[in-house]
N, C-alpha and C positions, 0 to 999 in steps of 0.2 A: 347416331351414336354407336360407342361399337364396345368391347373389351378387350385390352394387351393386358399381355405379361409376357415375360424374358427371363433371363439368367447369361451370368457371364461368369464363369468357370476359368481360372486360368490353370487350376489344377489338373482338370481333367478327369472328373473324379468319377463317372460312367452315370448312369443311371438317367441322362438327359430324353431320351425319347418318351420316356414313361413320365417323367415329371411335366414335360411339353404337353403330351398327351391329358396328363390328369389336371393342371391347369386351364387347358379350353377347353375341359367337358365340364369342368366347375363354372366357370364363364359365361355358357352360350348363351345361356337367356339374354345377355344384353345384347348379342349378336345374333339373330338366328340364318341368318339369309346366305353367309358369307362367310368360308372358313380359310386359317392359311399359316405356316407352321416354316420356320427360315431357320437355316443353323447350318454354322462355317465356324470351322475352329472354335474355339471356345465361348462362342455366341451365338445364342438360339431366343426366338423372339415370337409370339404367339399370339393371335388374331382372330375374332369373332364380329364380321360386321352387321350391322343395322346399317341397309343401304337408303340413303335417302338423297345425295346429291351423285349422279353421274356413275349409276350401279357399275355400266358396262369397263368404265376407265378408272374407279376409286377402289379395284382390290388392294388389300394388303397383305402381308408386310409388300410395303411399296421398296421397289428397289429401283435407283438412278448412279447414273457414272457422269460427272463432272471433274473436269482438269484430270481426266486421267485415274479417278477414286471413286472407287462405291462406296453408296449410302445406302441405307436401309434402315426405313418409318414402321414404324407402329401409331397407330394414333388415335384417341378418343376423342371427339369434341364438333365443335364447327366453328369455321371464321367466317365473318360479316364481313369481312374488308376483300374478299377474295378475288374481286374482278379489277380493284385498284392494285393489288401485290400482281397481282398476273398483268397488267399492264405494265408497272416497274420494270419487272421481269424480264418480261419480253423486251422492252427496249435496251438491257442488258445482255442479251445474246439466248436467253432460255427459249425454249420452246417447249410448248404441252401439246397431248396428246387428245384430251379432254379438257372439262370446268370441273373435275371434281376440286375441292380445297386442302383433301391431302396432296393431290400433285403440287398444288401452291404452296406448303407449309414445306414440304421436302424440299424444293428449290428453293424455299427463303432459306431453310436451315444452309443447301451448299454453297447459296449465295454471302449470306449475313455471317453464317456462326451462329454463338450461344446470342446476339446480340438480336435477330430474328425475331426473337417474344416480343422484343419492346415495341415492334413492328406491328402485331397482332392485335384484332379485336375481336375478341372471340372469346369461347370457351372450350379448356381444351388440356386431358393429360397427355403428353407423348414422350417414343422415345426413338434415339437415331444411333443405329450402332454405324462406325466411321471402320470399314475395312483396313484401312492404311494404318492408323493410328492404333487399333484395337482398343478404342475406346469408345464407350455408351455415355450419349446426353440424356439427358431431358429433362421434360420443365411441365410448372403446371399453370394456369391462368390465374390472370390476377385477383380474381375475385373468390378462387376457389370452388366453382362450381363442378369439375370432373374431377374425380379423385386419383389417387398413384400414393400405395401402398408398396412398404420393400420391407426386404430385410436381410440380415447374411447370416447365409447358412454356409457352414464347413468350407466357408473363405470365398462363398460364391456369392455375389449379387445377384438378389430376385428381386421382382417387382412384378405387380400384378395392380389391376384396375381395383378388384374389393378385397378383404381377408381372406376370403374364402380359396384365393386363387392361390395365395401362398398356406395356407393352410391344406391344401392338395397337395403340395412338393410334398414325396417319400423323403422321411425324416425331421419334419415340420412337426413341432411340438405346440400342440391347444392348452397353453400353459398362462396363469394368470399370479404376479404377486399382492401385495399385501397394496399395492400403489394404486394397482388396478379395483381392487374393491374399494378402496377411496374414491376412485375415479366414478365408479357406477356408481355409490351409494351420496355422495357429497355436491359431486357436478353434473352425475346424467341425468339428463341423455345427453348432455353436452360433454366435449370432452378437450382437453388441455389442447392445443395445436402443435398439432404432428405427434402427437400420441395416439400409437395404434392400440393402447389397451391387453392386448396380448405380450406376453414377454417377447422382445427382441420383433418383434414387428413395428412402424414405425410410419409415419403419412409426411410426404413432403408438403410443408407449408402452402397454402397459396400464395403465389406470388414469386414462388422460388423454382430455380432450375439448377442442373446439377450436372455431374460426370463421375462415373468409375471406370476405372484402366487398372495396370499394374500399380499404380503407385497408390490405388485405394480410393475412399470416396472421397469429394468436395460437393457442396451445396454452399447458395449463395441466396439471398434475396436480392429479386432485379428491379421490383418495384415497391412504392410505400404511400400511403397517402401524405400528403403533406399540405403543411396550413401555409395559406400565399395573401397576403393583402386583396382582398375584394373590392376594386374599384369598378364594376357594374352596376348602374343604378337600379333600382328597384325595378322600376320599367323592360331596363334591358336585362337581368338575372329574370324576369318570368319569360321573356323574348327566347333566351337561351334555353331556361329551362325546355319552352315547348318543343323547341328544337330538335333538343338532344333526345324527349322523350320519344316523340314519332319518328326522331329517325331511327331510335333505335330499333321498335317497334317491327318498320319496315324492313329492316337489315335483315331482320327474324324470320323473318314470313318468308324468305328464302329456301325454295324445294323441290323436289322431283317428285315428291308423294304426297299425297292430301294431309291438308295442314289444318287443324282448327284452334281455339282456345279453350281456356276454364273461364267461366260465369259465376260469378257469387252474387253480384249485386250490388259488391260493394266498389269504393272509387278504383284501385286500381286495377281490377280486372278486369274491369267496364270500360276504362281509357283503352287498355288494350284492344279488348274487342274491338269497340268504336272504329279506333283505327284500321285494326284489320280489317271490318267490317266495310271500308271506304278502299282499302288495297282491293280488297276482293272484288267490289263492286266495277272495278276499273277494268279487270279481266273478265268481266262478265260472270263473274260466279259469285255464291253463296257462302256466305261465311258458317260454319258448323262450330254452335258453342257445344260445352258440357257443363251441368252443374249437379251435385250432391245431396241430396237430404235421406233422412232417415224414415223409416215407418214409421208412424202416429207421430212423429216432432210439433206436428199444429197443436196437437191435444196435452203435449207435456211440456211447451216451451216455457220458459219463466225466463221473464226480462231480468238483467242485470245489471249492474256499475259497466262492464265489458261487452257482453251481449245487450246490447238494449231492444233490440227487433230483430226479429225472422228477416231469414233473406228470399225468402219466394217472390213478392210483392216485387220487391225491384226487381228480381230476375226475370218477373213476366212482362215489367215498364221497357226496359231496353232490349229483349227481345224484340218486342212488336215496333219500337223503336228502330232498330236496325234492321229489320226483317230478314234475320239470320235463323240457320235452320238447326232449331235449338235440342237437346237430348237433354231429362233429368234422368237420374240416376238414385234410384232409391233402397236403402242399404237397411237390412233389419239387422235386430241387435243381436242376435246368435250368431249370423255370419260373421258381426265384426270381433265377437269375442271367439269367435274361431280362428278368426285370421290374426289373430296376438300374434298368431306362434309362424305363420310363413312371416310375418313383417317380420321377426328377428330371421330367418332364411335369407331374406332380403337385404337385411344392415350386417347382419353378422353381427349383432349387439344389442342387449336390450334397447329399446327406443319411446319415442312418444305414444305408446301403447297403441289405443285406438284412434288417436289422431296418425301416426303410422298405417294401420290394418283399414282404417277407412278409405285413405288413397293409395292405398295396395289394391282394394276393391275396385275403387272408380277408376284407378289405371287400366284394369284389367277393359271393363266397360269402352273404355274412351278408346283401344287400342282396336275393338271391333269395327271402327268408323275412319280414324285416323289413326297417322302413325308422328306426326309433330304434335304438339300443341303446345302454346304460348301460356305463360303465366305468371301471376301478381307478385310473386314472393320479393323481398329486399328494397321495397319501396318504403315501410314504414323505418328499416335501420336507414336509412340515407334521410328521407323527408322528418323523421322524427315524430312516425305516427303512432307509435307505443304508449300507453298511457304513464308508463315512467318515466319516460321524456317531459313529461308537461305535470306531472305530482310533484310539487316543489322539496318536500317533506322527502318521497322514495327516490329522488333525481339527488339530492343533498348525501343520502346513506351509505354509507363506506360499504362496497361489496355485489357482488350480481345483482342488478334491481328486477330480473325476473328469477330470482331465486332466493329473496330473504329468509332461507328455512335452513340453514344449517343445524339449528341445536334440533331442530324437531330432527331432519335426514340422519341425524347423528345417533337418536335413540333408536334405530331400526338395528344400528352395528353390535354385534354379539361383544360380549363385553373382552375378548382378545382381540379384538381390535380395536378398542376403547383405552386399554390399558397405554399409559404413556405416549398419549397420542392427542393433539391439540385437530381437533374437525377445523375450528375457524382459523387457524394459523393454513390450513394445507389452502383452501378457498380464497383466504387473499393474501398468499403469495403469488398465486394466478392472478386474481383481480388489480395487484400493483403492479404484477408484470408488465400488462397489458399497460398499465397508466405510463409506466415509465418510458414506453416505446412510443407515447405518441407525441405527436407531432404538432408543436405549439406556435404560435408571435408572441415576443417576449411584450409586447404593448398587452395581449390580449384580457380585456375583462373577467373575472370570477366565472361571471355566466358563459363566455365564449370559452373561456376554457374547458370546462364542465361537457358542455355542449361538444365539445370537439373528443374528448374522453369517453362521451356514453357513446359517439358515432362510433369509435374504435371500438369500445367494448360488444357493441351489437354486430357488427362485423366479423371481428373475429371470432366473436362465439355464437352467439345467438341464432345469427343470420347461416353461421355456417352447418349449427343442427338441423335448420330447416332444409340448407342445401342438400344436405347428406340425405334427407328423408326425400326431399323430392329426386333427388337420384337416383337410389335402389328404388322406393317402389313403385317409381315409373320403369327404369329400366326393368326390374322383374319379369316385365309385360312386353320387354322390348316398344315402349313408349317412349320416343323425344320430348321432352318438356325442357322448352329454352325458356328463359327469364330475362327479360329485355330490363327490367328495372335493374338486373345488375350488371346491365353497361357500365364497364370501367370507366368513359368521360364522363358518365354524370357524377360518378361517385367523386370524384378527381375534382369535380366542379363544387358541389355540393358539401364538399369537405369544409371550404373558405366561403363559403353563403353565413351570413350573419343569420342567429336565430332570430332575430326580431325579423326578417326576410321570411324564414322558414314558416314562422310561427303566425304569417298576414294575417292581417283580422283576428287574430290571439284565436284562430281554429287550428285544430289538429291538420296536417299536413294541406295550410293553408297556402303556398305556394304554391303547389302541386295542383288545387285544383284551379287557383286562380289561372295557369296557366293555359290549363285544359278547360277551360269553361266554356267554351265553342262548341266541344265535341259531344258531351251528356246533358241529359234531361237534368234541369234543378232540382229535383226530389233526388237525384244522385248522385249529384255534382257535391251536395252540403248534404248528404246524407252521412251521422257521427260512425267512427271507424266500427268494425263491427270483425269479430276472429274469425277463423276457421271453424265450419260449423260440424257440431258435434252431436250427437246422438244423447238426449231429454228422457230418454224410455227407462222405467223401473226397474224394466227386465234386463235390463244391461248392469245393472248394477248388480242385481240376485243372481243372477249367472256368474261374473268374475267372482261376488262374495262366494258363494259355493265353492266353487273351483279352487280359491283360496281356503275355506275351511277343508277340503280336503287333502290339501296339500298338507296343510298341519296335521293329519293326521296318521301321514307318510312320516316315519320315522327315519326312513330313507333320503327323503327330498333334499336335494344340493343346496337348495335356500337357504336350508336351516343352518348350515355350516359357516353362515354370513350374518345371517340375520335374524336377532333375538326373536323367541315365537312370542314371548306375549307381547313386543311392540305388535307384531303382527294380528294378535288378538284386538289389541286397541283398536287398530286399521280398522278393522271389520265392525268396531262397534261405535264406531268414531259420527258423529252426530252433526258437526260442526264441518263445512268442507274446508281444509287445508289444503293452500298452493303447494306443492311440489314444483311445478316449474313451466313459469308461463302465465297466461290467463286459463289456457285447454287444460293442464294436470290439476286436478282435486283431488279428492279423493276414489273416487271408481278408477279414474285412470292409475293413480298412486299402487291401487290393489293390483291392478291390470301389469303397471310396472314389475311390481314383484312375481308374477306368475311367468313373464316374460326372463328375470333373471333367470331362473327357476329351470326354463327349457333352455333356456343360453346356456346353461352349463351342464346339460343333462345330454342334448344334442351334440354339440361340440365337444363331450368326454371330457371338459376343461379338469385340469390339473392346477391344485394350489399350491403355490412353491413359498 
């Protein structure tokens, strides 16, 4: 994986070496290995790689001359198809110089056009400025897993990999309105799609790809899920299923640098392994897991509706199971309530607190061994392993079903921004947005419809806050973490899967395992879904309460400017844990939340307009 950013200036307006310059020094972390800086006429394009397929032939900005015309790539991401497009190719008249996959993605762009994406399987933000034409594409994958932020400044298009990169450009303003604190207080960490949160900064959809030239910008969405008649029988939908899972699996494990995955224990990180675990075997090598826990977590666990069991036990069964060479990773709680504050370095935005700062940590760890690694995320939004998908009661309720807390999120807002202002009107005009954009059969049942509505809503929000998190704070570390479960065919497949299919044996993502029953031990195979594991210790809580009683006691603090103190008193004496968002946010994280605004606007100078 790598970092771009750009600018297309048709004014000419000076200051571009310094803005290039300040842009990849804001960057590099996601690139350390590889730097490279392109600029002709009113187009400069900037490059930080993380070398991982083909170091000697994949520099960038990649520049080629077809029919007579230069091109020139910036590119973030990686394709899985890359040896089938480079065969296309070649019997096309191309020729490469190496296997890196940017050289494939530049020659499908001079071969295809904007039409080239639909071509791709992969994940992936880029961008191609066309010499002749003096105009800039680009486009982002369909699942949204690489990001591509922009914006226009003084008539010029920027674009950059995080905020942070347009937030560098000399004369970028850290400016937030009255939208944006709705945005942080109402839906974060999640955030509207393609709202960048900062004034006049802005995230291309996933799914979408674009152009500016002289005549300004265009954006398009080039793909969409869509509901298709399912004529596969039961049989043959798990047949598919396994299919698509290992092969995506395998697509993945594609690399020139050592490759391992994440371990939890639980189903889908254990399918992955498994299978890597059998790739790897084939090459004669060892598969390297990683897995996460906390100081003292034996000693302070308490089962719940969400957590019901530790995940050690299984992570030591499928270890000795695959006989892969495994690393835990154990995180106390002062470093994770330290790390609050780079996790927002990392997002450029308050985020999942310490579910955030804990795989900021473990990335750090995991990058000392490997520099890929495979992971579970987007399997429960497709298979429907969310416990709101299967609560009949919270699946039926109008509105985010991992965020029923608006009037509670609402008491936190100082009362100017309470004044003439409706919290649950702003929350499901996003949530019927989302409904009206999906993609129905007009035959389709109550429940298939519903069903096909909550996949969308977890998609485009849900699934896409986790993306974002496992993005930065793996890149942070200059860490790859691909995601095989969000293979565009499956999701494409699994869109039109009837949930009585989904739902086999009335288990939570019981197709999923039906399919994969081959590959794992039964204690894991039907072992009930289980989160992302978080940190039980007392001390984690008396540290952020602290930290937060002292902030109230800053008459200064930018929080305060946002958020009533005595909700914030309440916080701190609050008895009962309230969701904030997710099954992971309660309350310690809720407090962790606001300590994180707190730096987000004290670090970044933010300005309320």
């Amino acid at each position: 994986m790598c970092s771009i950013a750009g600018m297309i200036d048709f004014q000419h307006r000076g200051g571009r070496d310094e803005a290039c310059a300040a842009m990849q020094q804001s960057l590099w972390r996601r690139g350390p290995d590889q730097h490279g800086i392109y600029q002709a006429g009113h187009a400069a394009l900037v490059h930080n790689r993380l070398c991982v397929i083909d170091p000697e032939n994949g520099a960038q900005p990649m520049r080629a001359v077809y029919g007579g015309q230069e091109y020139t790539l910036v590119y973030n991401g990686e394709l899985y198809n890359t040896a089938e497009l480079q065969q296309e190719l070649e019997q096309k008249g191309h020729t490469f110089s190496g296997h890196s996959d940017t050289e494939v993605l530049l020659k499908s762009y001079m071969e295809w056009g904007a039409r080239c994406v639909e071509r791709f399987n992969g994940i992936f933000a880029f961008a191609v400025y066309e010499e002749h034409t003096r105009r800039l594409f680009f486009a982002r994958d369909r699942m949204g897993v690489k990001p591509f932020f922009y914006m226009m400044l003084n008539g010029a298009f920027v674009f950059a990999s995080e905020i942070k990169g347009l937030l560098a450009v000399p004369g970028a303003r850290a400016q937030i309105d009255r939208n944006a604190v709705y945005e942080i207080m109402l839906t974060g960490p999640g955030r509207t799609p393609g709202y960048g949160v900062f004034k006049g900064i802005e995230e291309l959809p996933a799914a979408y790809r674009g152009y500016f030239d002289e005549r300004g910008l265009h954006t398009e969405r080039y793909w969409r899920l869509q509901a298709r008649p399912h004529t596969d029988s039961l049989e043959e939908t798990i047949r598919r299923v396994r299919f698509l899972v290992t092969d995506a699996i395998r697509r993945q494990l594609i690399s020139d640098v050592p490759v391992g995955t994440f371990l939890s224990g639980g189903l889908d990180s254990s399918i992955i392994s498994a299978v890597a675990a059998a790739e790897m075997q084939k090459k004669g090598r060892r598969l390297q897991t990683f897995s996460v826990d906390y100081k003292d977590n034996a000693q302070y666990f308490k089962s719940s509706k969400f957590q019901p069991n530790s995940d050690s036990d299984y992570i030591g069964l499928l270890r000795d199971a695959l006989q892969c060479e495994h690393h835990l990773i154990i995180l106390d709680p002062a470093d994770l309530a330290d790390a609050l504050y780079e996790a927002v370095d990392a997002r450029d935005l308050p985020g999942m607190a310490d579910v955030d700062s804990s795989l900021l940590l473990f990335c750090k760890e995991v990058k000392k061994q490997v520099t890929v690694a495979l992971s579970g995320e987007c399997a429960d939004e497709l298979f429907g392993g969310y416990p709101w998908f299967r609560d009949p009661a919270v699946r039926a309720a109008e509105g985010f079903p991992w965020a029923q807390s608006t009037r509670y999120r609402a008491r936190f807002l100082k009362d100017a921004y309470r004044e003439h202002f409706d919290p649950g009107a702003y929350v499901m005009r996003r949530y019927r947005a989302t409904l009206a954009d999906t993609d129905t059969l007009p035959g389709d049942p109550p429940l298939e419809k519903r069903m096909r509505e909550m996949m969308r809503l977890n998609t485009d929000w849900f699934m896409q806050t986790l993306l974002d998190r496992k993005d930065r704070m793996s890149m942070y570390s200059a860490l790859e973490v691909r995601v095989p479960f969000c293979d565009y065919r499956l999701a494409e497949y699994l869109y039109s899967v009837p949930w009585d299919y989904k739902d086999y044996r009335h288990y939570e993502k019981g197709l999923l395992r039906e399919a994969m029953k081959d590959w794992l031990p039964e204690e894991i195979l039907w072992r009930k879904k289980s989160p992302y594991p978080k940190t039980h210790h007392p001390a984690y809580l008396r540290i952020v309460s602290e930290r937060l009683r002292e902030l109230l006691r800053s008459p200064n603090a930018p929080l305060l400017d946002l958020v009533d103190k005595s909700a914030l008193e309440q916080l701190l004496d609050a008895q009962n844990p309230q969701p904030w968002y997710g099954q992971l946010m309660t309350t310690p994280q809720t407090i962790a939340y606001m300590l994180q605004i707190n730096y987000w606007l004290e670090k970044y100078q933010i300005t309320l307009i």
